[in-house]
C-alpha positions, 0 to 999 in steps of 0.5 A: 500500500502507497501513502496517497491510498490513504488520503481521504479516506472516510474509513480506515480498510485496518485499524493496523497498516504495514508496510507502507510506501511513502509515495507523496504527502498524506497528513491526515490519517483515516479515522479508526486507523491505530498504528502504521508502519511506514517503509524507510525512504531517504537520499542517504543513510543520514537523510530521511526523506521529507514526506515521511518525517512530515507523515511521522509527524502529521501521524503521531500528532493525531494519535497514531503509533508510528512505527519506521521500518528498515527493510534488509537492504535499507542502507541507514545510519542506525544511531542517527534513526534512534536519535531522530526516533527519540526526539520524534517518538516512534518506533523503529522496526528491522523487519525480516526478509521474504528470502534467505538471499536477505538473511544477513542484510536482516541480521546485520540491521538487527545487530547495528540496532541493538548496539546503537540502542545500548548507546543512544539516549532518550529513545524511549518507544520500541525498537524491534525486534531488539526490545522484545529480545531485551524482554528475553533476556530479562526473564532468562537471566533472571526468572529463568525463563527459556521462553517468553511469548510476543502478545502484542500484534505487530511482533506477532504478525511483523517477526513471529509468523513471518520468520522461520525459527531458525533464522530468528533464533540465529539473529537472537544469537547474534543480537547477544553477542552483538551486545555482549561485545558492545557493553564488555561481556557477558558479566556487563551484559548481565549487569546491565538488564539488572539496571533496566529492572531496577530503572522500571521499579523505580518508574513503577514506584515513582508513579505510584506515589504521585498518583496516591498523592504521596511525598517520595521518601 
C-alpha cells in the first residue's frame, strides 16, 4: 500500500497498516486507523526523506503509533534513526526478509540496532525486534525463563509468523553477542538488564506515589 491510498479516506480498510510506501504527502490519517508502519525512504543513510518525517509527524500528532521500518537492504545510519526516533517518538522496526538471499542484510540491521540502542539516549518507544529480545533476556537471566511469548500484534504478525525459527533464533544469537561485545561481556551484559529492572521499579514506584498523592521518601 502507497501513502496517497490513504488520503481521504472516510474509513480506515485496518485499524493496523504495514508496510507502507511513502509515495507523496498524506497528513491526515483515516479515522479508526491505530498504528502504521511506514517503509524507510531517504537520499542517504543520514537523510530521511521529507514526506515521511512530515507523515511521522502529521501521524503521531493525531494519535497514531508510528512505527519506521528498515527493510534488509535499507542502507541507514542506525544511531542517527534512534536519535531522530527519540526526539520524534516512534518506533523503529528491522523487519525480516521474504528470502534467505536477505538473511544477513536482516541480521546485520538487527545487530547495528541493538548496539546503537545500548548507546543512544532518550529513545524511549520500541525498537524491534531488539526490545522484545531485551524482554528475553530479562526473564532468562533472571526468572529463568527459556521462553517468553510476543502478545502484542505487530511482533506477532511483523517477526513471529513471518520468520522461520531458525533464522530468528540465529539473529537472537547474534543480537547477544552483538551486545555482549558492545557493553564488555557477558558479566556487563548481565549487569546491565539488572539496571533496566531496577530503572522500571523505580518508574513503577515513582508513579505510584504521585498518583496516591504521596511525598517520595
Amino acid at each position: 500500500m502507497k501513502i496517497t491510498e490513504l488520503d481521504g479516506l472516510e474509513k480506515t480498510p485496518s485499524p493496523i497498516l504495514y508496510g507502507v510506501e511513502i509515495d507523496g504527502e498524506c497528513f491526515t490519517p483515516p479515522p479508526g486507523l491505530e498504528q502504521i508502519g511506514l517503509l524507510w525512504k531517504g537520499e542517504g543513510p543520514d537523510q530521511i526523506d521529507d514526506d515521511l518525517v512530515d507523515t511521522i509527524i502529521a501521524f503521531g500528532l493525531s494519535g497514531v503509533d508510528v512505527v519506521l521500518e528498515v527493510r534488509p537492504g535499507d542502507s541507514v545510519d542506525h544511531a542517527y534513526l534512534l536519535t531522530l526516533a527519540g526526539n520524534a517518538g516512534f518506533s523503529i522496526a528491522a523487519i525480516p526478509p521474504n528470502s534467505e538471499d536477505d538473511v544477513d542484510g536482516w541480521q546485520t540491521h538487527c545487530c547495528a540496532f541493538a548496539r546503537a540502542f545500548l548507546t543512544t539516549p532518550n529513545f524511549a518507544k520500541s525498537l524491534y525486534p531488539v526490545s522484545g529480545y531485551l524482554s528475553y533476556l530479562i526473564a532468562e537471566f533472571f526468572a529463568g525463563a527459556d521462553a517468553l511469548a510476543p502478545n502484542d500484534p505487530y511482533t506477532i504478525e511483523r517477526f513471529v509468523e513471518a520468520t522461520p525459527v531458525e533464522w530468528s533464533d540465529q539473529c537472537k544469537a547474534q543480537m547477544r553477542a552483538a551486545m555482549s561485545d558492545t557493553l564488555g561481556g557477558d558479566d556487563q551484559l548481565e549487569k546491565y538488564l539488572g539496571a533496566l529492572i531496577t530503572s522500571l521499579f523505580e518508574e513503577a514506584e515513582k508513579f505510584v506515589l504521585e498518583a496516591a498523592g504521596t511525598p517520595e521518601a
